[in-house]
C-alpha positions, 0 to 999 in steps of 0.5 A, a space after each residue: 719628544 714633547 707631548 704636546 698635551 701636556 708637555 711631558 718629554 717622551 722618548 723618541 719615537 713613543 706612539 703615546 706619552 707616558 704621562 698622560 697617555 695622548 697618541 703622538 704621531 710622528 713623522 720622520 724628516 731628513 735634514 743636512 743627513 740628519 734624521 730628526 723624528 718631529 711630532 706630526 703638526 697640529 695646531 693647539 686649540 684654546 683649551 689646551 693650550 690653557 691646560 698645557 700652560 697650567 700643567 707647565 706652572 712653573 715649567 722653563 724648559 722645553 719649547 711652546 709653539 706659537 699658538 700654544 703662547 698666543 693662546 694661553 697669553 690671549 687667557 690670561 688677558 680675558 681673565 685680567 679684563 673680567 677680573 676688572 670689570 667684576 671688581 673696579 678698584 683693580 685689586 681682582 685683576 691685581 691677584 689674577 695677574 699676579 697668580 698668572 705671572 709665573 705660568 706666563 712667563 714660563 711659556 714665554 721662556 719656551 716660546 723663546 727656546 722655540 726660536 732658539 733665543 734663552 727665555 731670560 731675554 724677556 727681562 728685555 721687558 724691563 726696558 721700553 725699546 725692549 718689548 719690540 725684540 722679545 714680541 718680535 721673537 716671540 711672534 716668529 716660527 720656531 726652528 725647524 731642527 733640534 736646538 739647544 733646548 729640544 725637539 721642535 714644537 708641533 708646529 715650528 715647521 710652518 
């Protein structure tokens, strides 16, 4: 499992993340005969999705769940248009944006894992018909079952 804290994997069914010590609660769920131990859902609010995301730097692996992405990226948003307001030549928002390239682009690859799609779809940025698939993507549910790039997120059920 994924604490959804900090993004650490723990061992299934641990009752607290060995790194940084946040109770995991687990429910067991029967699928096609399979029992999968999933976090119990919970939403991710503002302020951790923001430290979850910078503790995960330059982390590709794993799987982000909606609001986790929606969240950091909506940050990081705020922080490039108050970077512009403060300095109108552009070169703050510049920095801030270039600083923040690798941190968003490695949730977007585990946003894209959440969805069972590989994070280098988001070079799909690159082409202008592009964009439209990877925010499709990155705008649905996850999978409801492990997949090739792990356990669910905490809310890839819903």
């Amino acid at each position: 499992m994924i604490c959804t804290k900090c993004g650490t994997t723990t061992p299934d069914g641990a009752g607290f993340c060995s790194n940084c010590g946040f109770a995991i609660e687990v429910e067991k769920v029967v699928i096609d005969r399979e029992l999968l131990i999933i976090p119990v859902a919970c939403k991710v609010t503002f302020s951790e999705a923001i430290e979850i995301c910078l503790s995960n730097f330059f982390n590709f692996n794993g799987r982000a769940s909606r609001t986790e992405y929606w969240w950091f990226y909506l940050f990081t948003v705020l922080l490039s248009w108050g970077a512009a307001i403060v300095d109108k030549s552009g070169t703050l928002a510049f920095i801030v944006s270039l600083i923040f390239c690798f941190p968003v682009f490695a949730a977007g690859a585990r946003r894209l894992h959440d969805t069972n799609h590989s994070g280098w779809l988001q070079l799909l940025y690159l082409t202008v018909i592009g964009i439209i698939p990877v925010v499709v993507w990155l705008a649905s549910s996850g999978t409801n079952r492990v997949n090739q790039y792990g356990n669910p997120s905490s809310e890839s059920r819903h």
